[in-house]
C-alpha positions as CSV (number, residue, x, y, z in Angstrom):
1,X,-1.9,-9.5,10.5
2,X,-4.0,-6.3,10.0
3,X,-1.9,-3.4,8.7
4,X,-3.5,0.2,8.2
5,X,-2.2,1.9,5.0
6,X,-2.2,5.2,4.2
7,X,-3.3,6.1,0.8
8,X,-2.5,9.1,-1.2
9,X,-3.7,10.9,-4.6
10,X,-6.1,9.6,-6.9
11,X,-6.5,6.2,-4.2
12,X,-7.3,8.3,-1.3
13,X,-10.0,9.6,-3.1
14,X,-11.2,6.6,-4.3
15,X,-10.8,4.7,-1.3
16,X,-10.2,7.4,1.6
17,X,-6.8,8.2,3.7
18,X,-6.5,4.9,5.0
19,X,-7.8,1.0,4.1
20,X,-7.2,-1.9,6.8
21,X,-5.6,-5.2,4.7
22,X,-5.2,-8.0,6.0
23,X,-1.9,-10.2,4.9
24,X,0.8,-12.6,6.4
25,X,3.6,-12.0,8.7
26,X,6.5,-10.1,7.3
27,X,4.5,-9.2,3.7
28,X,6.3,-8.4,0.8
29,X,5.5,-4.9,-0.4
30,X,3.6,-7.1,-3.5
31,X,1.6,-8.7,-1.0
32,X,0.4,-6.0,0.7
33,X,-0.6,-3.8,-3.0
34,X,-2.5,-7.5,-3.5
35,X,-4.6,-7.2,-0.4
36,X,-5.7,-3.4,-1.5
37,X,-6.5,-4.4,-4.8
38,X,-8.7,-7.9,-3.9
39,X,-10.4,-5.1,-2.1
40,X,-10.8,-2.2,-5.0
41,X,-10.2,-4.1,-8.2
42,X,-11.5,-1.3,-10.2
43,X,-7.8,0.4,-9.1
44,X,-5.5,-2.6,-9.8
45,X,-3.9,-0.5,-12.4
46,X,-2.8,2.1,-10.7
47,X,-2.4,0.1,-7.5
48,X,-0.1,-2.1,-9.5
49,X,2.4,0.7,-10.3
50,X,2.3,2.4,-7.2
51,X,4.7,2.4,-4.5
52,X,4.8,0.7,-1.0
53,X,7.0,3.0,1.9
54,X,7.2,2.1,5.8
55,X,8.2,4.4,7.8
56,X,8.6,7.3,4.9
57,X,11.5,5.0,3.6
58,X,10.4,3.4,-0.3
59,X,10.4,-0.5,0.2
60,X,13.2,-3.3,-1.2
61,X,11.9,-6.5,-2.1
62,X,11.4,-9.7,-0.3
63,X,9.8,-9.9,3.3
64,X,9.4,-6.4,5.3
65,X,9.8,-6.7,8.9
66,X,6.7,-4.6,9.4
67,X,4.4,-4.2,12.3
68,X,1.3,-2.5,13.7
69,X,2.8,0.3,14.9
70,X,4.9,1.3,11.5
71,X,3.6,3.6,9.1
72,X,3.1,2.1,5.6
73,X,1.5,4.5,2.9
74,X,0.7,3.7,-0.6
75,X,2.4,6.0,-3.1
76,X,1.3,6.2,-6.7
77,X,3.0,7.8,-9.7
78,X,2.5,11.3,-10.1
79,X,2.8,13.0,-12.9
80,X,2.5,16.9,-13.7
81,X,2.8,19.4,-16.0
């Protein structure tokens, strides 16, 4: 299944507002930070630590019943000062 995720922060600037993965039927949210970082591994760090949201809502883990027409974003830390 293709899923389009939004990106935010220091990825969307890397990477742009939104990268196409491929990945199984119902991914987990580690799946789905896999697929972006086969495709950017210069980011796996900060891909690793991010967070994975569908539909605004942060993700549990094990399977998500997710599907082309959900919005999934991937959130990393922030920090600030």
């Amino acid at each position: 299944m293709q899923l389009h995720v939004k990106l935010f922060a220091m990825l969307q600037e890397q990477l742009g507002d939104v990268i196409v993965v491929s990945v199984p039927e119902q991914p987990t949210a580690d799946q789905i930070k896999q697929a972006i970082a086969d495709a950017s591994p210069n980011l796996r760090q900060v891909i690793g630590t991010a967070r994975i949201a569908v539909n605004q809502e942060f993700t549990a883990s094990g399977p998500l019943d997710v599907g082309t027409d959900d919005e999934i974003a991937l959130i990393p830390p922030v920090s600030g000062g």
